[in-house]
Every structure is written in structure tokens, then in C-alpha cells.
NUGU-377393 format. One record per residue (C-alpha): residue number from 1; residue in one letter; x, y, z. Coordinates in steps of 0.2 Angstrom, whole numbers, plus 2048, in hexadecimal, padded with zeros to 3 digits. Layout:
NUZA   nr  rest  east  north   up
NUZA  NUM     A     X      Y    Z
...
***
This chain:
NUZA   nr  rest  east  north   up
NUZA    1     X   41E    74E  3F7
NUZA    2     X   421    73D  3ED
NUZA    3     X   41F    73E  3DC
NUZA    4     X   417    731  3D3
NUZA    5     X   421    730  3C3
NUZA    6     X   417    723  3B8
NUZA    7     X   40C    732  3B7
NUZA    8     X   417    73F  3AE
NUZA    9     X   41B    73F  39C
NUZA   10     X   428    743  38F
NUZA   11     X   435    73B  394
NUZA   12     X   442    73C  387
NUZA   13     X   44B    72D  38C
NUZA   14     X   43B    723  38D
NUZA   15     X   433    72A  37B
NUZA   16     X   442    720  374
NUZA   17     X   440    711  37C
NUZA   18     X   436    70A  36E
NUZA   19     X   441    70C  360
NUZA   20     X   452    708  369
NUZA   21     X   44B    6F7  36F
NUZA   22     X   446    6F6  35C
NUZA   23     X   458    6F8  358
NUZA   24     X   461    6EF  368
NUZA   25     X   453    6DF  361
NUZA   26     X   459    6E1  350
NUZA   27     X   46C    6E0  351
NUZA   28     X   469    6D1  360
NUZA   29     X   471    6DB  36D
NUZA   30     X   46A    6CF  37B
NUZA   31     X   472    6C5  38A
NUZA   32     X   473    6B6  37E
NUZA   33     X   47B    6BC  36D
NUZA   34     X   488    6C5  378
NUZA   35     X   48E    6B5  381
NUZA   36     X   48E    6AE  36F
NUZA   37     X   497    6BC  365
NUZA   38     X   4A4    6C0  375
NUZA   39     X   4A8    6AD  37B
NUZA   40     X   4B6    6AD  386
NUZA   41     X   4B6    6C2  384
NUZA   42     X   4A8    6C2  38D
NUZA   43     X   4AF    6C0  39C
NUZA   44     X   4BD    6CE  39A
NUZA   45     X   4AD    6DA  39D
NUZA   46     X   4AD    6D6  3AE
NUZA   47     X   4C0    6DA  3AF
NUZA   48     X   4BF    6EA  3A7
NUZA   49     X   4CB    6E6  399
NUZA   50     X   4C3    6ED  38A
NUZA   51     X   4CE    6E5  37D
NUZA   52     X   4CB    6D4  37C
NUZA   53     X   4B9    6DA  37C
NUZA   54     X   4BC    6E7  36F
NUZA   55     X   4C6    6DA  362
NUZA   56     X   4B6    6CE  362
NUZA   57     X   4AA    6DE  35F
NUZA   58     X   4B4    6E3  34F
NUZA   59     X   4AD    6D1  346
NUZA   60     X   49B    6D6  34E
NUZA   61     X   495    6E2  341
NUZA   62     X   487    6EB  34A
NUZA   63     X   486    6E4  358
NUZA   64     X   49B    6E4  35C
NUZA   65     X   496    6F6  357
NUZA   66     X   48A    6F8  368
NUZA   67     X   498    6EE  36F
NUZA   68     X   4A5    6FA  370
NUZA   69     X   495    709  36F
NUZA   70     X   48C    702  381
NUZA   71     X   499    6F5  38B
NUZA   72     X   4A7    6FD  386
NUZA   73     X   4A6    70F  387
NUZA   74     X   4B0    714  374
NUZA   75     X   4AA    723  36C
NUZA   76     X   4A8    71C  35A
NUZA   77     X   4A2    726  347
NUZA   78     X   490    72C  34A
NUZA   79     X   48A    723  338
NUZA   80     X   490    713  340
NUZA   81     X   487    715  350
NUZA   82     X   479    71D  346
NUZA   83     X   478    70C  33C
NUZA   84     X   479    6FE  349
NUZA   85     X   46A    709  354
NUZA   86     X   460    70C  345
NUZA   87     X   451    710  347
NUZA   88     X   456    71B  356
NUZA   89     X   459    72F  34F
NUZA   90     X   46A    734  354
NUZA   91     X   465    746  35A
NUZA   92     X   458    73E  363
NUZA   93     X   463    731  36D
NUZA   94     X   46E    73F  371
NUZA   95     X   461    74B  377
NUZA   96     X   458    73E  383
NUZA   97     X   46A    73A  38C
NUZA   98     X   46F    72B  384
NUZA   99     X   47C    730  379
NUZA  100     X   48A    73F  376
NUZA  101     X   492    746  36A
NUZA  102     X   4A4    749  369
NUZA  103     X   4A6    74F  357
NUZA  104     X   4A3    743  348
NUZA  105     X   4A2    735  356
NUZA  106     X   497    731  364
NUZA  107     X   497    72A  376
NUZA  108     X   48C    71F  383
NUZA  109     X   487    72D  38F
NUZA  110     X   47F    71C  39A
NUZA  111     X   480    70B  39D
NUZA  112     X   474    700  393
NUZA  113     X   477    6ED  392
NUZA  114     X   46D    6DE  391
NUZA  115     X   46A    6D2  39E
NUZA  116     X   462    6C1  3A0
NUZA  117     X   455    6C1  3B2
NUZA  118     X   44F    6B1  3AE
NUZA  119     X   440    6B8  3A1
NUZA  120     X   44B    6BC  394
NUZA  121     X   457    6C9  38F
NUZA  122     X   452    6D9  399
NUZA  123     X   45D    6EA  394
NUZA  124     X   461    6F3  3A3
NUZA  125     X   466    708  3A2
NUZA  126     X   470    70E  3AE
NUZA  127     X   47F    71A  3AF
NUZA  128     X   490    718  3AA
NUZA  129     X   49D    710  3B7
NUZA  130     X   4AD    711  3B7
NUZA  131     X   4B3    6FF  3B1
NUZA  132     X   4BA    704  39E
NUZA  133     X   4BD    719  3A0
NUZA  134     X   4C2    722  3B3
NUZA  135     X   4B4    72D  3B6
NUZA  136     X   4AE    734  3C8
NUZA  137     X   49C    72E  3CD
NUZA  138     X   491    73B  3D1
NUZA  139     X   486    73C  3E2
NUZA  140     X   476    737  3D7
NUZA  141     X   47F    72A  3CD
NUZA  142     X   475    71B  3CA
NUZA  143     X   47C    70B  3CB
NUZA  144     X   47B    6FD  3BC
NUZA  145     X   479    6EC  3BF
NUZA  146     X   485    6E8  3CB
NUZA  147     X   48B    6D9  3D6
NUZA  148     X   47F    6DD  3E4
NUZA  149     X   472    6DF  3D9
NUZA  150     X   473    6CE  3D0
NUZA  151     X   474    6C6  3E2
NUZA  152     X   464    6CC  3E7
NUZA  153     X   45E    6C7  3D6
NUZA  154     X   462    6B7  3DB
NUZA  155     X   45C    6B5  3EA
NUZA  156     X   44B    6BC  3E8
NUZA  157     X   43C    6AF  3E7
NUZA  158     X   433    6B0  3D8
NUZA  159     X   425    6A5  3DB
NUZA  160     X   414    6B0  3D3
NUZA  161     X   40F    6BE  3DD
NUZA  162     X   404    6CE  3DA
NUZA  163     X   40D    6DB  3E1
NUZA  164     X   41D    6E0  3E3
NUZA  165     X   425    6EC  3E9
NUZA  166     X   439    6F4  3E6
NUZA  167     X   440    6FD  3F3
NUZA  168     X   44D    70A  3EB
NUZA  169     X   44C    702  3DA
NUZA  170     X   45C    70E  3D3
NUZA  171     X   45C    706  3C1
NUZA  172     X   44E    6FE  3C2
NUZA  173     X   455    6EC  3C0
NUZA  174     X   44D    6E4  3CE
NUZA  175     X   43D    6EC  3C9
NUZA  176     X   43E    6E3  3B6
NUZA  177     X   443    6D2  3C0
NUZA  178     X   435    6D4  3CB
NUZA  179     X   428    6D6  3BC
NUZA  180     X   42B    6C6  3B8
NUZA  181     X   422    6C0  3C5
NUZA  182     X   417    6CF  3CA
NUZA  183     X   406    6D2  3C5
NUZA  184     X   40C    6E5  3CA
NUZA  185     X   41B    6EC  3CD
NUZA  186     X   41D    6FD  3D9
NUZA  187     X   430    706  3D8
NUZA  188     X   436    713  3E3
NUZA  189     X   446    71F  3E5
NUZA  190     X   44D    72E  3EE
NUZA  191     X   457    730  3DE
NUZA  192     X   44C    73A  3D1
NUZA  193     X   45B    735  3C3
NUZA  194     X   457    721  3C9
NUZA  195     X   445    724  3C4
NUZA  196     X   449    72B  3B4
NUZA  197     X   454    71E  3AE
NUZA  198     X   448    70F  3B5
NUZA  199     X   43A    718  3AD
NUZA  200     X   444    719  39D
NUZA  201     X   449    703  3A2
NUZA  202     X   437    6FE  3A5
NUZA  203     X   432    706  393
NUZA  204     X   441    6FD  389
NUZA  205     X   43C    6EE  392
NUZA  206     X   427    6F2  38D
NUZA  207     X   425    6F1  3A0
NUZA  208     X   417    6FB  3AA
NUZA  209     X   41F    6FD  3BA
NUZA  210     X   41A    70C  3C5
NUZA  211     X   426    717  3CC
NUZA  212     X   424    722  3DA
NUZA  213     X   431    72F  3E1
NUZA  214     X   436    72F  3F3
NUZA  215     X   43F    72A  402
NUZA  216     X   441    71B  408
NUZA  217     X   42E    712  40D
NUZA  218     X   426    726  40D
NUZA  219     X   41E    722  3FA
NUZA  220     X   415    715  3FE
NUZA  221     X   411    716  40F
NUZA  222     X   402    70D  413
NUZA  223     X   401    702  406
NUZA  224     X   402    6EF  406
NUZA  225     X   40C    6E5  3F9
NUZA  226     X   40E    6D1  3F9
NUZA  227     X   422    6D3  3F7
NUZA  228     X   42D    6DE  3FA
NUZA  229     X   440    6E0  3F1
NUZA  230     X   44E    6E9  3F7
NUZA  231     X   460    6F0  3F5
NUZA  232     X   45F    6FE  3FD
NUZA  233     X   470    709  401
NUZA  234     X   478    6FC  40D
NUZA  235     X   489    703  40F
NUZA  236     X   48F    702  421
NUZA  237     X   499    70F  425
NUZA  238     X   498    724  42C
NUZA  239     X   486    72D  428
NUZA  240     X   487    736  41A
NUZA  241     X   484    735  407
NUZA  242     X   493    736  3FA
NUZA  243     X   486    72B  3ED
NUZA  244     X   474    728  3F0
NUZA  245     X   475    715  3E9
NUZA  246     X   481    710  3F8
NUZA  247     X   480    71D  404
NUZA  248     X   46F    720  410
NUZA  249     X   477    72E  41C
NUZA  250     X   472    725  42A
NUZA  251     X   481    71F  435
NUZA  252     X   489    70D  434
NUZA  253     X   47D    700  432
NUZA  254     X   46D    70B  432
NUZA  255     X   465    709  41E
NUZA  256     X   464    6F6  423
NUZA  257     X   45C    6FA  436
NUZA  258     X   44E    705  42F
NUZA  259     X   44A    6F8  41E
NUZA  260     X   44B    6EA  428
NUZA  261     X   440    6F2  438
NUZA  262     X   433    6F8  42B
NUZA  263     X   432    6EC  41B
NUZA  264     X   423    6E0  426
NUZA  265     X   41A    6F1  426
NUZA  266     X   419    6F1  416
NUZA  267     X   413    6DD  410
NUZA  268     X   403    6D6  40F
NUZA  269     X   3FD    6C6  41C
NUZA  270     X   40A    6B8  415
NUZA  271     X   413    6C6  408
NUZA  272     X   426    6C3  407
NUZA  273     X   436    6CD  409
NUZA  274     X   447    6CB  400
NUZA  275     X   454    6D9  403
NUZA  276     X   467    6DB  403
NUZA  277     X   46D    6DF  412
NUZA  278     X   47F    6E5  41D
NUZA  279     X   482    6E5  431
NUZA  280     X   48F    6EA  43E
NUZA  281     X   499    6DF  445
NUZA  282     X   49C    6E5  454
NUZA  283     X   4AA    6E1  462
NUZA  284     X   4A0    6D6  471
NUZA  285     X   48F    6D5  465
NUZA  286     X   488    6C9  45D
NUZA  287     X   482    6CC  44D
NUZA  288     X   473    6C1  44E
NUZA  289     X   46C    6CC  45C
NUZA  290     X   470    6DD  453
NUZA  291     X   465    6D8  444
NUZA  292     X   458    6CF  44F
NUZA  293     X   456    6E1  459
NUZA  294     X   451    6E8  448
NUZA  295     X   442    6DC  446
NUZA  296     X   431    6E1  44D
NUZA  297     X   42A    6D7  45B
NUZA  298     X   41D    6D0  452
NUZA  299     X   415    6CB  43F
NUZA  300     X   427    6C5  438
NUZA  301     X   42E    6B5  435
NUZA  302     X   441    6BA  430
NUZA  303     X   450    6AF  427
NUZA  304     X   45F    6BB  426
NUZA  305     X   46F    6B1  420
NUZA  306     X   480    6BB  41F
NUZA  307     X   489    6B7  411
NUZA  308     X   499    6BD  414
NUZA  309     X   4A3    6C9  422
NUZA  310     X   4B1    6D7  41B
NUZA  311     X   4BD    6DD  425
NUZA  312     X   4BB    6EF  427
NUZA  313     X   4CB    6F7  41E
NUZA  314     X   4C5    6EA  40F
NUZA  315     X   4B3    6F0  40E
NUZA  316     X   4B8    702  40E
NUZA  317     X   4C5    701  401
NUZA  318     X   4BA    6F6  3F6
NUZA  319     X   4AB    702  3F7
NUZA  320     X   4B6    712  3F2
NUZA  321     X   4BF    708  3E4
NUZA  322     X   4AC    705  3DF
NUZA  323     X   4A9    717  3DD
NUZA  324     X   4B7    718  3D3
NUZA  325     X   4C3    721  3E1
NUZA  326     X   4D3    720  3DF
NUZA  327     X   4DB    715  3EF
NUZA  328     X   4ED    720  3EB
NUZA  329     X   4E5    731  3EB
NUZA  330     X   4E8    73C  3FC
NUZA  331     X   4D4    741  3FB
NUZA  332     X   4CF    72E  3FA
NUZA  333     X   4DB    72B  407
NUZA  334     X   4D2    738  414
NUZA  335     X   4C2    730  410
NUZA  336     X   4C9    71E  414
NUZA  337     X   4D0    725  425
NUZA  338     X   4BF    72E  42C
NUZA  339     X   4B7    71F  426
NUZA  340     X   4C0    713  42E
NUZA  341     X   4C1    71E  43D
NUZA  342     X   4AE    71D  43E
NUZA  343     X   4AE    70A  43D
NUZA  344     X   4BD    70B  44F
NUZA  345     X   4B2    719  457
NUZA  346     X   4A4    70A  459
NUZA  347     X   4AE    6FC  45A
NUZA  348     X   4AA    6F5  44A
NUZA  349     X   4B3    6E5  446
NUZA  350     X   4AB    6DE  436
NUZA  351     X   49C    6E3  42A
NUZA  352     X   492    6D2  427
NUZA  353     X   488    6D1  415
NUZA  354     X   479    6C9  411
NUZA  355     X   46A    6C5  40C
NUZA  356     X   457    6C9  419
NUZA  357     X   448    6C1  414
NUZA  358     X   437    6C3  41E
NUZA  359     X   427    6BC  41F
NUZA  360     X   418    6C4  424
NUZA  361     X   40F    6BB  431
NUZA  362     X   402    6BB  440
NUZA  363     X   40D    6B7  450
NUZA  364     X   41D    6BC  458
NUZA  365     X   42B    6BF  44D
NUZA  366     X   437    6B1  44A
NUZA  367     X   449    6B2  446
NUZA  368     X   456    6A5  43B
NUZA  369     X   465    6B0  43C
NUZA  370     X   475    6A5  434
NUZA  371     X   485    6A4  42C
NUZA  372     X   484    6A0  419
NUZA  373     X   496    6A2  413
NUZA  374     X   49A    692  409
NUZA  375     X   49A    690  3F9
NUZA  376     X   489    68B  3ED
NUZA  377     X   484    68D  3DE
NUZA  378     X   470    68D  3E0
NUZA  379     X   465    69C  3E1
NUZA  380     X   45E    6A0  3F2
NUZA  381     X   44E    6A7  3ED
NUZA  382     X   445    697  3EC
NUZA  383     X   44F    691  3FA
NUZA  384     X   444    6A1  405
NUZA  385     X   434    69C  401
NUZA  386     X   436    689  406
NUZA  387     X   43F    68E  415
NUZA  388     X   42F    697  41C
NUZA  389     X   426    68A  417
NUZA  390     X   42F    680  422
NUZA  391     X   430    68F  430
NUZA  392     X   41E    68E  42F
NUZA  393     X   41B    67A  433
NUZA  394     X   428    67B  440
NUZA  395     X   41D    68A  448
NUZA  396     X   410    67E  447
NUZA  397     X   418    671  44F
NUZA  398     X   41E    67B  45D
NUZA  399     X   40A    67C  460
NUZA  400     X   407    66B  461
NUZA  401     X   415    65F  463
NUZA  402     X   40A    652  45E
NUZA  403     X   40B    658  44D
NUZA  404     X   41B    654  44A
NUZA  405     X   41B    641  454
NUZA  406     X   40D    63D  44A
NUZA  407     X   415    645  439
NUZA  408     X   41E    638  42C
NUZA  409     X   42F    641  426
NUZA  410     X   439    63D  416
NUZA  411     X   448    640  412
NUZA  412     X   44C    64B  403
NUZA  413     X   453    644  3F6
NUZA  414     X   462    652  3F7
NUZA  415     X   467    64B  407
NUZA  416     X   477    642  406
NUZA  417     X   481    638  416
NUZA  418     X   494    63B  418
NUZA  419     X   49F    632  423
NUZA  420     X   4B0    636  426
NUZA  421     X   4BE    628  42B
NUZA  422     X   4CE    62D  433
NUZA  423     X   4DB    620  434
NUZA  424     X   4E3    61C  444
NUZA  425     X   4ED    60D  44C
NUZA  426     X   4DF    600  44D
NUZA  427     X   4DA    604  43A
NUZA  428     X   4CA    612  433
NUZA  429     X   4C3    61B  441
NUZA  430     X   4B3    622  43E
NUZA  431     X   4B5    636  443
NUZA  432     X   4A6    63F  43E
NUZA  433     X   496    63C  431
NUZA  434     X   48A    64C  42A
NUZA  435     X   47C    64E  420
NUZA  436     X   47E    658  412
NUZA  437     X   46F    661  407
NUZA  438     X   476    65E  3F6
NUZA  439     X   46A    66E  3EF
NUZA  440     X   468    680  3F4
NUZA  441     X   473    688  401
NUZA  442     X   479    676  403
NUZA  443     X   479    675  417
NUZA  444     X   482    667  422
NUZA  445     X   47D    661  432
NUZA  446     X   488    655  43C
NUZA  447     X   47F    647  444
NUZA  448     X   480    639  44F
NUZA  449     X   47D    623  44B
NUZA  450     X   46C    627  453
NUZA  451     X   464    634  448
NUZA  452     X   46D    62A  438
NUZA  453     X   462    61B  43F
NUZA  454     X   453    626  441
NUZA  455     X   454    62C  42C
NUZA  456     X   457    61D  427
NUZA  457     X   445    619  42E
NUZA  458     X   43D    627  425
NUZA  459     X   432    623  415
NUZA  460     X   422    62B  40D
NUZA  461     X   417    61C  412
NUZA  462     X   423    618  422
NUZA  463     X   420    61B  435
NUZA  464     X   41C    62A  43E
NUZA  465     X   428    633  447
NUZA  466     X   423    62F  459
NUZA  467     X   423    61C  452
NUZA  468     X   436    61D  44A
NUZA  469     X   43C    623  45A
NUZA  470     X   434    615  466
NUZA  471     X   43C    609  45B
NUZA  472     X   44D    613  45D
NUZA  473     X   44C    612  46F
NUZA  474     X   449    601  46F
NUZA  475     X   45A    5FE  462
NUZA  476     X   461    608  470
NUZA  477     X   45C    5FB  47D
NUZA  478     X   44C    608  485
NUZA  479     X   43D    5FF  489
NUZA  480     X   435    611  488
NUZA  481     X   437    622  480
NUZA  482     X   43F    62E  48D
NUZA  483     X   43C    642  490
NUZA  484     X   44E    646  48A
NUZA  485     X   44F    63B  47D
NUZA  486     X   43F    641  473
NUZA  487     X   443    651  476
NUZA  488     X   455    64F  46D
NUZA  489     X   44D    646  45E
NUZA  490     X   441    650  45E
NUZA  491     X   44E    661  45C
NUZA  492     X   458    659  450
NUZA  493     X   44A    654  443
NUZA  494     X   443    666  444
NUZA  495     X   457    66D  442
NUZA  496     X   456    661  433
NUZA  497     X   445    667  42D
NUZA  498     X   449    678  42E
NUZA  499     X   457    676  423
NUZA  500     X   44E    66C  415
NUZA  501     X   459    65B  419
NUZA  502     X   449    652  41B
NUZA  503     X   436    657  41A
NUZA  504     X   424    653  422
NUZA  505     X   41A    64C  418
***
């Protein structure tokens, strides 16, 4: 049976919340003062080189002391530690699983490290990885905040909702992000140890966030929430479980099948869904069509926008080397070679990555499955919402085609047009011209002197569509708007809507 844990007590971990976010406030270890007291250090984190990092901590005083104590893993003199984590009792820290003894020393037993979501610095617990000491990660370990995690962080809307809901919230830090935004915030894991330690993050960060115990959507079957998050155990590869936060047990692309083919179950009329995602590639498939055959057949407008496609030797020797195997050992090397045969046996050629969203609605479902692997700097969370905005006037449209002749369109302000001169004998040929959004996932569109000629006429206070077109037949030397020649407009303003290079208004 689930176990509903915001209603146990005496959580050791927990109790100590209160006194170690006393201490971590104190000493200013937050996202902010680190970038300051690190500078260019900073990065070397992310490397795992701990002694550019370690040489900066020395000039720290307490805080370079829960430097090296918390990011870096060194077992230091217990009155040191004792004195930067004042008011937090020694014993007390070791008894709840934060800390260990190792003589007259102590030593980070987990991961704790702040993070900036947008709100202000959150601190995240989490166990210890393997990027400053080798260690073997346990079937139950629990993943910190990750490169995953902080993509999902940045693509999830956070316009203000009143329920949300995190799907396998392992740390918890999706959960903290999502309270943000939230009026209530529901968590649930498989892992009992994931519980524990987002119990233990929502206290340090003063957050109520219910957690319930269970398997995938069992906890809260039933229930209706305005948005769900989710990165659930993605990992495409045989079915079975080496680490709960990676591995579902379910064969190649299955963890992504069932969360997709049951998160609409879930959201209330108009409630959103944003959640990491990973798919097959499979030899004379399309992708497009293997995700779409997840989707039910009604109540869901979909955008599902792959990020990136790994070859399959890559993705499996990147996602041992996550759990700190080694690529050289014999064992690791057995594991690569029944992986991979698993990926031949059903002519896997490529694992695509991305991101789903979903939008509960009353009609057939819809589906925008494309390719979003260039490069941008702007977060897609935003970028979700105004797309189903824009999904949801086009649905309109496709009603009542009036409705878009009679509509007046601008052009955003993002949009820019490129042309592109290629020099031949006769001087600059003119080879191609695109529009390109400026903003967001910065799309381009290649178009044609007509449809240039048909955004130059579009203005708040300017014609209506149907209007701009007559008068672009009649440049074209048409007495009269024909069948084909509406219709070809009219695909290419909707292409354009629905990308976000211009808008109705």
C-alpha cells in the first residue's frame, strides 16, 4: 500500500533542518556568495578538480570550510566543522545521516549544495556521486541535481498554478522549483530513501510539500492536478533496474511509453504537462510516429521537441560512466556488451532526448513532434505555454476559416528577414531569404518574394488577412483570389503562427 509520508514523524534528518539552515544562512553558503568567493573556481566543480576549488576555500573561513566539507568531500578536524555548522550539534548531525566520523575528523555522508531556481537560493540534499572520491552508487541511490534535472528546470512553465504534481521527485528538487509557483505541491517515489531526503529538502527549504510513497501514477490515482512535472527513469536500454533514478525495469523505451500514455490522466480541464523524455530510434521507423502511438486518442494537445539523438555505443558508455563504472573493468564491459546487444536485437539505431509537454483538452488529440537541436539560450518553459496558446487559435481556425481571413496579424517584434546573396558571373545572385525568430527556440522558416510581400502588409491597425491577400494577387497580376493560391497563404501564415514569427491580434 502507498505510504503517505508527510504524515510520519521523527525524522532525524528533518528535526535538523531548522538549525542547519540557521548555520548554512549564517556563513552565506548560497548560490550567490559561492560564485563570488569561487570566481573562475567555480567552474572547476563541474570538472571534478577539487583543487582549484579547495585553494579558494582555504581564504573562505567558514564558509571555504563547508567548501571542502559539502562540494568537496574532504574529511576535515571535527571543531572545525563543528564551528562553521554551529548551531547544528555534532552527534546529532551524525546520527541523522548527514555526517561521519572518521576519528578526530568528519565527513559529508550526502550531498548538500545550494542552488539558485529562480526564487532564490534553494539547498538541495542528495547522495554523494562520484565526481571528487570513486564510490559505487547503490540500487537506491539518489541522484543530486544533475544535468537532466536542471533541463527540466528549465523548461518547465511557471506561470501560477494551484496544483502540482512531481512524478518520481528523487531529491526533491523539482518539487522545491515547482513550489514556487504552486499553491500545493504533491511528490511521489518508488524509492523510500528519495522520500527521505526530499522530506528532509522541503524542511531546510521551510517548504510543505506532500510526499506520498509509490509506483509510478498508483499514489495518486484518481486525483486531478493543474500540472504535472516529470523525470521519471528514462534510460532506454534492457528492462531491468541496476539504479531506481535511471532504471524503470521496463524494456527499451517503456518508462517514457507508460508516463507519456498516462500523464493527461492525471491534469485537470486546461492543466499542463512538462516531462523529460527518451525514444527509440528504430531502423525504418519514424520517430514521430512511435511517440505519437503513445498519445491517447483524445483530450491532448502534445508538443514533444527532441533535443538531441546519441548513437547507441555513446549513450551506453555515458550512462555507466554516470554511475561511476569503470569503461576499462571486464564487469563494466559485460554490462556494455548485453546492453548494446539488446539495442541490435530490436534494431535500435539512435536514442533521441527531449522534452514532452501536454495540454489537457476537449477534442481529438493533436500532435507537434519536431527536431529542436540548434543551439539557444532561452528557457522553453515559457516558450510551452505560448505555444498552446497558439495550438489553441489554430484549432480554432481550423473550425472556421473565416476566422483567420478576417483576423489582422502582426508580426513579432523578434522576427528578423535574412537574405543570402551568392556571387555568380552576372554579379550577387539572390539564393535564399528565411525568417528567423530572434527569441526562444529561435526557429527559421525559409520563404518565398510572395509571403515577404504579404508581412510587410501586416500592422496592428492594418488590413485583414483575406484583404492583404487580394491585394497580393492583384501585384501578382490576378484579377481574383484563386482556390490554390489562398490555400498556400493561408498554410504558410498558420506554419508562421504556430511558430511564434507573427501573431493575431
Amino acid at each position: 500500500m502507498p505510504t503517505n509520508r508527510s504524515t510520519t514523524t521523527g525524522s532525524l534528518l528533518a528535526a535538523l533542518c531548522p538549525d542547519l539552515r540557521t548555520a548554512l544562512t549564517r556563513v552565506g553558503y548560497d548560490a550567490d556568495t559561492l560564485l563570488e568567493v569561487l570566481g573562475d573556481a567555480h567552474a572547476a566543480l563541474g570538472r571534478s578538480e577539487p583543487v582549484p576549488v579547495r585553494r579558494a576555500a582555504r581564504a573562505a573561513g567558514e564558509l571555504g570550510t563547508l567548501i571542502r566539507l559539502l562540494l568537496l568531500g574532504d574529511a576535515l578536524p571535527e571543531r572545525e566543522v563543528a564551528a562553521a555548522l554551529a548551531p547544528v550539534e555534532m552527534d546529532r548531525a551524525v546520527a541523522a545521516g548527514l555526517l561521519e566520523r572518521e576519528g578526530d575528523e568528519v565527513r559529508a555522508a550526502l550531498d548538500l549544495r545550494p542552488l539558485d531556481t529562480g526564487a532564490g537560493t534553494r539547498w538541495v540534499l542528495s547522495d554523494l556521486d562520484d565526481s571528487m572520491r570513486r564510490r559505487t552508487l547503490t540500487e537506491d541511490h539518489v541522484l543530486g541535481v544533475g544535468h537532466a534535472s536542471l533541463s527540466l528546470l528549465r523548461a518547465t512553465p511557471t506561470r501560477p498554478v494551484g496544483t502540482v504534481l512531481d512524478l518520481g521527485t528523487g531529491c526533491g528538487v523539482q518539487a522545491v522549483h515547482a513550489a514556487s509557483y504552486a499553491r500545493r505541491v504533491t511528490a511521489t517515489d518508488v524509492n523510500p530513501r528519495a522520500l527521505w531526503l526530499a522530506e528532509a529538502t522541503a524542511a531546510l527549504n521551510e517548504l510543505d510539500i506532500e510526499l506520498v510513497e509509490g509506483s509510478w501514477f498508483d499514489p495518486v490515482r484518481g486525483r486531478r492536478f493543474d500540472q504535472v512535472v516529470a523525470n521519471p527513469p528514462f534510460v532506454v536500454g534492457p528492462g531491468r533496474v541496476e539504479h531506481t533514478y535511471r532504471d524503470s525495469g521496463l524494456a527499451l523505451d517503456g518508462a517514457s511509453e507508460l508516463v507519456i500514455s498516462q500523464a493527461a490522466d492525471l491534469l485537470a480541464p486546461g492543466g499542463t504537462a512538462a516531462m523529460l523524455a527518451a525514444w527509440a530510434h528504430v531502423d525504418d521507423e519514424d520517430w514521430r510516429g512511435r511517440v505519437s502511438s503513445w498519445l491517447p486518442a483524445h483530450g491532448v494537445d502534445a508538443w514533444v521537441v527532441q533535443r538531441d539523438v546519441a548513437d547507441p555505443a555513446l549513450y551506453v558508455g555515458t550512462w555507466l560512466r554516470d554511475a561511476g563504472a569503470d569503461p576499462r573493468d571486464p564487469a563494466t564491459q559485460a554490462r556494455a556488451e548485453r546492453w548494446l546487444d539488446a539495442f541490435k536485437a530490436a534494431d535500435v539505431a539512435g536514442i533521441g532526448f527531449g522534452f514532452v509537454y501536454l495540454r489537457a483538452i476537449d477534442g481529438p488529440t493533436e500532435l507537434l513532434a519536431e527536431d529542436l537541436t540548434h543551439g539557444f539560450d532561452d528557457p522553453l518553459g515559457e516558450e510551452a505555454f505560448r505555444y498552446f496558446e497558439r495550438s489553441a487559435w489554430l484549432r480554432a481556425v481550423a473550425g472556421d476559416e473565416n476566422l483567420a481571413w478576417s483576423s489582422r496579424f502582426v508580426v513579432d517584434r523578434a522576427t528578423a528577414l535574412e537574405r543570402v546573396y551568392l556571387h555568380d558571373a552576372e554579379g550577387w545572385a539572390p539564393e535564399v531569404a528565411r525568417l528567423h525568430r530572434g527569441d526562444g527556440p529561435r526557429w527559421q522558416h525559409e520563404v518565398d518574394e510572395a509571403t515577404i510581400s504579404l508581412l510587410a502588409g501586416m500592422h496592428a491597425d492594418g488590413l485583414p488577412l483575406y484583404d492583404l491577400i487580394e491585394l497580393l494577387a492583384l501585384a501578382h497580376g490576378s484579377d481574383a483570389v484563386g482556390t490554390e493560391f489562398a490555400a498556400d497563404a493561408l498554410s504558410v501564415v498558420t506554419g508562421l503562427v504556430r511558430h511564434g514569427l507573427i501573431k493575431p491580434v
